[in-house]
Each structure stands twice: as C-alpha cells, then as structure tokens.
C-alpha positions, 0 to 999 in steps of 0.5 A: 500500500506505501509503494505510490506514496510519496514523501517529504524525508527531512534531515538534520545535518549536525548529528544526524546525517553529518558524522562527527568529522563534518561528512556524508557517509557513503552509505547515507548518500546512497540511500537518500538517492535510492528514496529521491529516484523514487520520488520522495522529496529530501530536504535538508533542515538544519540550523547552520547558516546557508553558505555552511549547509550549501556543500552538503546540499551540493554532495547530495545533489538535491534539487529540493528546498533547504531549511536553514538558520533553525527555519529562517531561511528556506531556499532552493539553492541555483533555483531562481524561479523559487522565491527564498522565504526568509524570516528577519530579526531587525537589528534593534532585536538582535541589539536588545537580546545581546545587551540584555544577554551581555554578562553571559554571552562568550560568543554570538554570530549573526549574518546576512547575504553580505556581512557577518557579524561576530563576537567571539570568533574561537567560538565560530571557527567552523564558519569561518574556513572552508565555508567562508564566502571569499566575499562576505565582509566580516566584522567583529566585536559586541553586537550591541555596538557593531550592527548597523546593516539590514535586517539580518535573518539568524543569531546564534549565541554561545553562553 
C-alpha cells in the first residue's frame, strides 16, 4: 500500500546525517538517492547558516528546498524561479537580546547575504574556513555596538 506514496524525508545535518568529522557517509548518500529516484522529496533542515549547509546540499545533489538558520531561511539553492522565504530579526532585536544577554554571552554570530557579524570568533571557527564566502565582509566585536546593516535573518549565541 506505501509503494505510490510519496514523501517529504527531512534531515538534520549536525548529528544526524553529518558524522562527527563534518561528512556524508557513503552509505547515507546512497540511500537518500535510492528514496529521491523514487520520488520522495529530501530536504535538508538544519540550523547552520546557508553558505555552511550549501556543500552538503551540493554532495547530495538535491534539487529540493533547504531549511536553514533553525527555519529562517528556506531556499532552493541555483533555483531562481523559487522565491527564498526568509524570516528577519531587525537589528534593534538582535541589539536588545545581546545587551540584555551581555554578562553571559562568550560568543554570538549573526549574518546576512553580505556581512557577518561576530563576537567571539574561537567560538565560530567552523564558519569561518572552508565555508567562508571569499566575499562576505566580516566584522567583529559586541553586537550591541557593531550592527548597523539590514535586517539580518539568524543569531546564534554561545553562553
């Protein structure tokens, strides 16, 4: 009775399709090809920001949509006829949270398709080497202080 039905699979990335050195097993990628070719829609769904999520959706091969950023950000990478959906925080939000949050705050990142912004960069060294956008600005210090671009759609704190 389940052969004609089709699917939306959704995977994590960290800790669940990722093993612990940040890799696709093999295995694992034969099996979300067996379940596409079938059919079934695979869709990423994974808290990191897009441009460190976009090599795993390339490996993979997907033409589906991606979930980044926890759900902020939903796409369809090399797909101009998808209109991205992205849900921003305003700066005066994020400022808000990292002045209230300061005296436990080690670390917080948040970006947007041009410039990062960071305090605490031993925190977010993952981001910032074989992911880094040889373009993206990065600017760093307490974010109270240093945000004054457009709306950015992520932040991710470390206490």
């Amino acid at each position: 009775m389940l052969e004609n039905n089709k699917f939306i699979i959704s995977c994590d990335l960290d800790g669940t399709l990722l093993t612990n050195n940040k890799k696709i097993r093999i295995k694992s990628k034969h099996i979300l090809r067996k379940l596409e070719n079938k059919g079934n829609l695979i869709v990423l769904n994974t808290g990191r920001i897009p441009r460190t999520s976009l090599k795993f959706y390339n490996q993979l091969k997907l033409k589906s949509p991606i979930a980044c950023g926890n759900g902020s950000i939903c796409y369809i990478p090399n797909n101009n006829d998808f209109k991205p959906i992205i849900k921003n925080l305003s700066i005066q939000t994020i400022k808000k949270i990292c002045l209230d949050l300061d005296e436990y705050l080690d670390g917080a990142l948040t970006e947007n398709e041009e410039t990062s912004f960071l305090y605490g960069k031993e925190f977010f060294t993952f981001t910032f080497n074989k992911n880094n956008n040889k373009n993206l600005k990065i600017v760093e210090g307490k974010l109270f202080d240093i945000l004054n671009e457009k709306l950015v759609p992520l932040l991710y704190g470390i206490a």
